[in-house]
N, C-alpha and C positions, 0 to 999 in steps of 0.2 A: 574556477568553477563558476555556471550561472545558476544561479536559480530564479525559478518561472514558477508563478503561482498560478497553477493549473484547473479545472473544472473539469468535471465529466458530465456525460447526456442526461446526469438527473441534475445537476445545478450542485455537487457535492464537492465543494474547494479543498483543495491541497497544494501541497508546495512540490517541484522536485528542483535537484541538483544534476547536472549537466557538464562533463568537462567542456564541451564546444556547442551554440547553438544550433550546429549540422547533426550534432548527437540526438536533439528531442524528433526532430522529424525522423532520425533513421529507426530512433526506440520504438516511437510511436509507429509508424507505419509495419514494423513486426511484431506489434500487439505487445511488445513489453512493459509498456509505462499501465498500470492497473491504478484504476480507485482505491483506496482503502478502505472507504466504507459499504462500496456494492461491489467491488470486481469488474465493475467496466470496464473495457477498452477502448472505448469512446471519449478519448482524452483529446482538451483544445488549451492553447496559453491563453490565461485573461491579462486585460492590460495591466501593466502595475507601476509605478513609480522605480525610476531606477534607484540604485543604495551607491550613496555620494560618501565614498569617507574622505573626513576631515581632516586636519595636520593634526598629529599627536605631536604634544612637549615634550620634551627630553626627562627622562626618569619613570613615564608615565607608562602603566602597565598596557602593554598590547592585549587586544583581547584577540581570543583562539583564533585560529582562523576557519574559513569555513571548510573546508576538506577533514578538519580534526572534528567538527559537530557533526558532518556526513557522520564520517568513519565509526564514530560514536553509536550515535540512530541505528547505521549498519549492522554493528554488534548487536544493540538492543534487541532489533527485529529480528537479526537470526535467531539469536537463546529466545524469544517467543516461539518463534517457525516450532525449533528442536524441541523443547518443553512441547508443544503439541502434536508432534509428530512421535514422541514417545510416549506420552503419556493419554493421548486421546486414541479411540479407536478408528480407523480408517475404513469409510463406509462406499469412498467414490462417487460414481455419479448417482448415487444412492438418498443423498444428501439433502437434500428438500424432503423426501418423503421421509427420512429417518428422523430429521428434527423433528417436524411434526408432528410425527408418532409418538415422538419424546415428550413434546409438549402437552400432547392431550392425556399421555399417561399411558399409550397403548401400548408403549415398550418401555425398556427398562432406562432409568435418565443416568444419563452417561454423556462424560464428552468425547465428542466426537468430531471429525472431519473430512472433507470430502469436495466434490466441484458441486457446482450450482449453475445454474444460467444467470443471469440479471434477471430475468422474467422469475426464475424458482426465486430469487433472493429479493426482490421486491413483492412477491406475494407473501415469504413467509413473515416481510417485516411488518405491513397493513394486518397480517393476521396477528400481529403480538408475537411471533414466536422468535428469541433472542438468538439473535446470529450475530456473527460478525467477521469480516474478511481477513484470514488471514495473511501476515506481510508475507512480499512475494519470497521466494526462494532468490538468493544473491545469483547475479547471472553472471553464468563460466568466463571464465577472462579470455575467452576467443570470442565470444558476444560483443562484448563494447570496447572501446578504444582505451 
């Protein structure tokens, strides 16, 4: 696995994981690699120091490897996804304007979800109104390698 600590077009750093570096340009270029905190798809690698591991002594506990903290994270974010997908109510492309209504008290407050633009999700955040991006849906194993 590689992992690339990535940025999106608002300067919003995140890490991903990668079975091959041919994987981030093919994810990316079909809009799969998202921000976490706006839903951009305007994802670039920033530079980073490569991870040099050193000789382990004999007896000395291995630490996990990285594909078991993926796989980890994986789970995490789906039971978030599921938890919000049954439990919030699904508004669509609705989503900007329903938060907001939420916020100001014009509708009923409730959680909710739905799509956004970057432009609806960067206005609702200048305006104070709390949102936040949910993690992607895991992609079909005919998607990635």
């Amino acid at each position: 696995m590689i992992r690339y600590a990535l940025v999106c077009e608002r300067s919003h750093a995140f890490e991903g994981w990668f079975a091959a570096s041919s994987d981030f340009d093919a994810q990316s270029d079909r809009g799969l690699i998202e921000c976490p905190v706006c839903a951009s798809t305007i994802v670039r690698k920033q530079i980073m120091s490569p991870a040099v591991a050193g000789a382990r002594k004999r007896g000395e506990p291995a630490v996990a490897a990285p594909s078991a903290k993926h796989a980890m994270m994986m789970e995490a974010m789906s039971r978030v996804r599921a938890h919000v997908e049954d439990t919030f109510d699904y508004v669509g492309d609705a989503f900007a304007r329903e938060a907001r209504a939420i916020h100001e008290g014009k509708s009923e407050d409730r959680g909710i979800y739905g799509e956004a633009t970057p432009a609806e999700v960067k206005d609702l955040v200048e305006d104070g109104v709390p949102v936040a991006a949910l993690p992607p849906a895991p992609p079909k194993k005919r998607d990635v390698n």
